[in-house]
C-alpha positions as CSV (number, residue, x, y, z in Angstrom):
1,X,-7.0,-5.1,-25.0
2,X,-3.3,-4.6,-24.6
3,X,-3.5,-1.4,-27.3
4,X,-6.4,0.1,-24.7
5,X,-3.9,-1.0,-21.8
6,X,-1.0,1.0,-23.9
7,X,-3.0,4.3,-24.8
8,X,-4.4,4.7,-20.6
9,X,-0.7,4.7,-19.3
10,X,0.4,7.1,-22.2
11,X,-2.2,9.5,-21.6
12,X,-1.7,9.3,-17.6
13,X,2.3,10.5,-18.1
14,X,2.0,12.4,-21.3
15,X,-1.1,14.6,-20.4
16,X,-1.6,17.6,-22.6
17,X,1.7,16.6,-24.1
18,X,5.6,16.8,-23.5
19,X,6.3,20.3,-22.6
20,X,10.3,19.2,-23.7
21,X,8.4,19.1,-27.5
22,X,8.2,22.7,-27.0
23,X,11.5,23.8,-26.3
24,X,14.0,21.7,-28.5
25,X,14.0,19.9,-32.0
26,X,13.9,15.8,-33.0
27,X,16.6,14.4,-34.0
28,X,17.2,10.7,-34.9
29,X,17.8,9.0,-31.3
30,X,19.1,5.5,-30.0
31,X,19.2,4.7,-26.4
32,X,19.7,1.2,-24.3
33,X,17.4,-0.5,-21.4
34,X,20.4,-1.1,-19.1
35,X,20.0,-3.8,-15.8
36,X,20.8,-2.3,-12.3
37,X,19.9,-5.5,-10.1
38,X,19.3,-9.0,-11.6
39,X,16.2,-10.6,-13.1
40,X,13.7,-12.3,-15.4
41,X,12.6,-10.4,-17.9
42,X,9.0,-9.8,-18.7
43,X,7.2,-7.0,-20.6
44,X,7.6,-8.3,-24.8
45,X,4.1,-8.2,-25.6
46,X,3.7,-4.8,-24.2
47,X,6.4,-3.5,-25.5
48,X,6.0,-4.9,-29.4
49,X,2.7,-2.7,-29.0
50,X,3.7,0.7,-27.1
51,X,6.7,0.5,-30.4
52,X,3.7,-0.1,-32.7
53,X,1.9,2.6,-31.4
54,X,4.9,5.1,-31.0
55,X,6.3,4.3,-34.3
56,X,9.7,3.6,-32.5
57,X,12.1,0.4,-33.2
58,X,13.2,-2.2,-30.6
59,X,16.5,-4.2,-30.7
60,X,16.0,-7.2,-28.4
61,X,19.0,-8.5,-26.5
62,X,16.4,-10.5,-23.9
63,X,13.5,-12.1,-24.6
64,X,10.2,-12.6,-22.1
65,X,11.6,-15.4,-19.6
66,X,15.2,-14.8,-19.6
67,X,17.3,-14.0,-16.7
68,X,19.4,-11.0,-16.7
69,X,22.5,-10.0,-14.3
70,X,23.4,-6.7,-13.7
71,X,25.1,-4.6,-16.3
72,X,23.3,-6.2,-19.2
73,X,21.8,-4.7,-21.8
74,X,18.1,-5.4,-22.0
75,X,17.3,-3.6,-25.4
76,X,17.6,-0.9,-27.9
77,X,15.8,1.6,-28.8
78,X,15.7,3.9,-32.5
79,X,13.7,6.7,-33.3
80,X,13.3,10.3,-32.9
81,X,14.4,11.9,-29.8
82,X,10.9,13.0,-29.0
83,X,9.5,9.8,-28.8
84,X,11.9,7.9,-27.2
85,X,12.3,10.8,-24.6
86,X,8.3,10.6,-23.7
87,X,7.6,7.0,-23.5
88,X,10.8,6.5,-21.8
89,X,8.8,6.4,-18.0
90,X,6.1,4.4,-19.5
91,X,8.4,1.8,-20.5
92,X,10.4,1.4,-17.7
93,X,7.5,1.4,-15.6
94,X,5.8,-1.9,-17.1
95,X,8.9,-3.7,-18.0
96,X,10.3,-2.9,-14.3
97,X,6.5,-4.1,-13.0
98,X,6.4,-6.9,-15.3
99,X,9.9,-8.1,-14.7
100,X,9.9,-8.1,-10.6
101,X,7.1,-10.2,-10.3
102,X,7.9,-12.6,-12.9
103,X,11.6,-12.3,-10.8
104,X,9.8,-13.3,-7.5
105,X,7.8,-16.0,-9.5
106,X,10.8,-17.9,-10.8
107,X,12.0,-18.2,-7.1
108,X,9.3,-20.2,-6.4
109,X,8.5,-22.1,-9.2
110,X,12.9,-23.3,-9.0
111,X,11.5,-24.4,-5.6
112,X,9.0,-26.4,-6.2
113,X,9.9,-27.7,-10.0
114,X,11.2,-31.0,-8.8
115,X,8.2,-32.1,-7.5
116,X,6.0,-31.8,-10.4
117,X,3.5,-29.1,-8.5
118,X,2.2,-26.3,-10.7
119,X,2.7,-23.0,-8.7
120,X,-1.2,-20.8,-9.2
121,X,-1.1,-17.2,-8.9
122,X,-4.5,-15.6,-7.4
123,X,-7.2,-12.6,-7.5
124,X,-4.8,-10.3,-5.9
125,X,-3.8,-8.2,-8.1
126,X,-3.6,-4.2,-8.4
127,X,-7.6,-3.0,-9.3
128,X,-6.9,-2.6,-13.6
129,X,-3.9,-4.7,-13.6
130,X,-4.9,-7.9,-13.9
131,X,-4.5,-9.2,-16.9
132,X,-0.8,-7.3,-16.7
133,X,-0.1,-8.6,-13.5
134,X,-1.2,-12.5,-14.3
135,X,0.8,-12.2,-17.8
136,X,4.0,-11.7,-15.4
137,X,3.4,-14.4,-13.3
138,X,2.9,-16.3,-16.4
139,X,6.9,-15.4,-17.8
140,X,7.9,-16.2,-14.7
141,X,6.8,-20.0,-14.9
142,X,3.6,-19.7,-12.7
143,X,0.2,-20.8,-14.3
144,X,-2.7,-18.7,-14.2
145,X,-5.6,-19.3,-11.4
146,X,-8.8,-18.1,-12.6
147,X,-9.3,-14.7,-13.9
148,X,-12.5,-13.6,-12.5
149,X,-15.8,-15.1,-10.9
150,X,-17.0,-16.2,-14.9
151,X,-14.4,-18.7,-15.5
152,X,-14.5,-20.9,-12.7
153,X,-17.3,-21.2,-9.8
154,X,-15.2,-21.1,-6.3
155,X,-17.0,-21.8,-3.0
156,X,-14.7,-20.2,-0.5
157,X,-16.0,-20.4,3.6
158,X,-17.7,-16.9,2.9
159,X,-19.8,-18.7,0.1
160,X,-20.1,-21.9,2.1
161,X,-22.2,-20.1,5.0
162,X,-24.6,-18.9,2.9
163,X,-25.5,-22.7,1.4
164,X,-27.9,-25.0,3.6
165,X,-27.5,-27.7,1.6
166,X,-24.4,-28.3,-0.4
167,X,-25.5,-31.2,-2.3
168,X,-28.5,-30.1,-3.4
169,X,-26.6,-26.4,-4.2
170,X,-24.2,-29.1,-6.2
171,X,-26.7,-31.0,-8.5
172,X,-28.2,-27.5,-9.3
173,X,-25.2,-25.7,-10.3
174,X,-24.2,-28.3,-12.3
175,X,-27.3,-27.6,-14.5
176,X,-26.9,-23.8,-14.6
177,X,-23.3,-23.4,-15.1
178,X,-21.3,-24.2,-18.5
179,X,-20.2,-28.2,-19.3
180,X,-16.8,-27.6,-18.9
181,X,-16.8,-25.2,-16.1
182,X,-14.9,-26.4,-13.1
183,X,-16.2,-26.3,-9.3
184,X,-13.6,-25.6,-6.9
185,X,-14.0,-26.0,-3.2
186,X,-12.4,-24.1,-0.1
187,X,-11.9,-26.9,2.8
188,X,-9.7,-25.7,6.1
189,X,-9.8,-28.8,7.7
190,X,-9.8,-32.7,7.1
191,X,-13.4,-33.1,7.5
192,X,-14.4,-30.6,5.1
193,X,-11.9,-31.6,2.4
194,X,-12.9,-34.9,2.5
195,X,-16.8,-33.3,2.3
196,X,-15.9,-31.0,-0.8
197,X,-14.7,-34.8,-2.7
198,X,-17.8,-36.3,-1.6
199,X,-20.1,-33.7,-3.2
200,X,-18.1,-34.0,-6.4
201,X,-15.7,-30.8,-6.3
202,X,-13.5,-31.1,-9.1
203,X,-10.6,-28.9,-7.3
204,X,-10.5,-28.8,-3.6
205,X,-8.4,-25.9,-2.1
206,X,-6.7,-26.7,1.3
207,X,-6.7,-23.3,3.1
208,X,-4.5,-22.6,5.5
209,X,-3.5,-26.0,6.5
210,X,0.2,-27.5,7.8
211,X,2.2,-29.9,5.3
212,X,1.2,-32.2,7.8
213,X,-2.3,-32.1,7.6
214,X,-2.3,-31.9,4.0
215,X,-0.5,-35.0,3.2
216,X,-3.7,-36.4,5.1
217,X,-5.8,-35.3,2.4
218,X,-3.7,-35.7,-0.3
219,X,-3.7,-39.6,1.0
220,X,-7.4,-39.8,1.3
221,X,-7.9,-38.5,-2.4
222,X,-5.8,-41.1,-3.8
223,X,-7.7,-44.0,-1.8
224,X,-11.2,-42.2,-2.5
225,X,-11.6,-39.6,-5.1
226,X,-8.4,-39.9,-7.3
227,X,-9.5,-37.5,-10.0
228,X,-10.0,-34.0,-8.1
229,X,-7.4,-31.8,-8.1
230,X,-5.6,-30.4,-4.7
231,X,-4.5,-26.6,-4.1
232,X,-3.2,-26.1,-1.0
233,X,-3.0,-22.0,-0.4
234,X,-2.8,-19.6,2.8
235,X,0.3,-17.9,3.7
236,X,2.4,-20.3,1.6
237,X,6.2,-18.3,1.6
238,X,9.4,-19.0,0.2
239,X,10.7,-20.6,3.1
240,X,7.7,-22.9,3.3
241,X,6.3,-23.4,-0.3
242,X,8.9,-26.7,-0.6
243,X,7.4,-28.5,2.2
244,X,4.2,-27.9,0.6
245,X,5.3,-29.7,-2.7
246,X,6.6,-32.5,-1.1
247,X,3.3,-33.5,0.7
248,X,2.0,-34.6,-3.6
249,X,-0.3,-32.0,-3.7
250,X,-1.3,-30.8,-7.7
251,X,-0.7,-27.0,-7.2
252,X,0.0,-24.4,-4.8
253,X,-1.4,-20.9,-4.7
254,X,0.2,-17.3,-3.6
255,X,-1.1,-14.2,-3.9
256,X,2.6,-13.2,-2.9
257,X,3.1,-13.1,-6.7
258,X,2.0,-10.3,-7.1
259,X,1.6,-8.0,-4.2
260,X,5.0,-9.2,-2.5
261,X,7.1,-9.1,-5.3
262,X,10.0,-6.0,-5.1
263,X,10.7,-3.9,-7.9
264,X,14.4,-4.4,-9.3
265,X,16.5,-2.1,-10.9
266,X,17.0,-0.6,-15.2
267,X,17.5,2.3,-16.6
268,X,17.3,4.1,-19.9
269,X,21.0,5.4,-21.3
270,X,20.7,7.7,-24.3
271,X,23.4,6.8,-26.8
């Protein structure tokens, strides 16, 4: 999948080919992946394979996870001046892409790691770039939410209003769906979350609720339902995403991951 991934974003820069190819000669080149802002870095396992594919070497002075300042060098590059030359934008594009969210990520996840509450990234992601996008948020500490509608069945509100019965919907999903598939369950209020337990949710997400009223349902589960699993997502933000953890909720959820996160800074120095 990654090699597909790798041959797409080559083909969308290179085109026809590299009209430089036609105007000069290779000659054996090195260059550096220099950082103009600070960072995590993220982008290894795409890079191992674009060098696979483009017969070039890579010298790593980070690895996926690390923090970088400014200034540092991220890695070196050897081969012929040709190659390095063309991939050069399609390199710097994924490990800049890759790197900013899982930048934004860590910010989070330092927030909310003394509380013990797994930080979930979501759905929202760029149309093509999921798996790419999710694999950041993965360097930066975050663990994955579900990857599509096959992995986990989800009753959100828009779901919910198309179900009379929710028990009886329940007992027959259970049949038709796989043994260790889990059912998660959108509640935006008290009443509803303490519904979604009753009807044997294994994962109930608290939408848009306040730390307040989500230490109300994180209180009820451990008096009634101890085993389900609480998410508490909806415009959850840096400056709030602490209060969330404290209330003892298991996870919290941000799309803002992803689609908030800012590109930082490299560049590409030919030696």
């Amino acid at each position: 999948m990654i090699e597909q991934f790798i041959r797409e974003v080559l083909a969308e820069d290179v085109g026809r080919g590299d009209l430089y190819a036609r105007v000069s000669e290779a000659c054996p080149a090195s260059a550096k992946i220099i950082a103009k802002s600070d960072g995590v870095f993220a982008g290894e396992e795409y890079l191992w394979v674009l060098a696979e594919e483009e017969k070039f070497d890579i010298f790593w002075h980070k690895r996926d996870g690390e923090r970088f300042v400014k200034g540092e060098v991220l890695i070196g590059l050897s081969g012929d001046s040709y190659t390095l030359l063309r991939i050069e934008r399609t390199l710097l594009n994924m490990l800049l892409h890759a790197s900013s969210i899982a930048t934004l990520t860590r910010k989070y996840v330092d927030l909310i790691a003394p509380y013990g509450t797994k930080l979930l990234d979501t759905r929202k992601t760029r149309p093509l770039l999921r798996n790419f996008e999710k694999y950041a948020t993965r360097i930066g500490g975050a663990t994955n939410h579900r990857m599509g509608l096959d992995d986990a069945l989800m009753l959100k509100d828009t779901h919910l209003k198309t179900i009379d019965d929710l028990d009886k919907f329940m007992a027959d999903a259970r049949k038709k769906i796989p043994f260790t598939t889990k059912i998660e369950i959108e509640a935006e209020d008290f009443e509803m979350a303490k519904k979604a337990m009753k009807v044997g949710a294994d994962i109930v997400m608290c939408d848009n609720m306040t730390p307040l009223q989500l230490r109300e349902v994180v209180e009820y589960k451990w008096e009634h339902h101890s085993s389900v699993l609480l998410e508490a997502s909806g415009n959850i933000t840096l400056e709030t995403i602490e209060e969330y953890a404290k209330t003892g909720v298991d996870a919290i959820s941000t799309g803002a991951l992803i689609h908030q996160a800012s590109w930082i800074d490299m560049s590409m120095k030919m030696d």
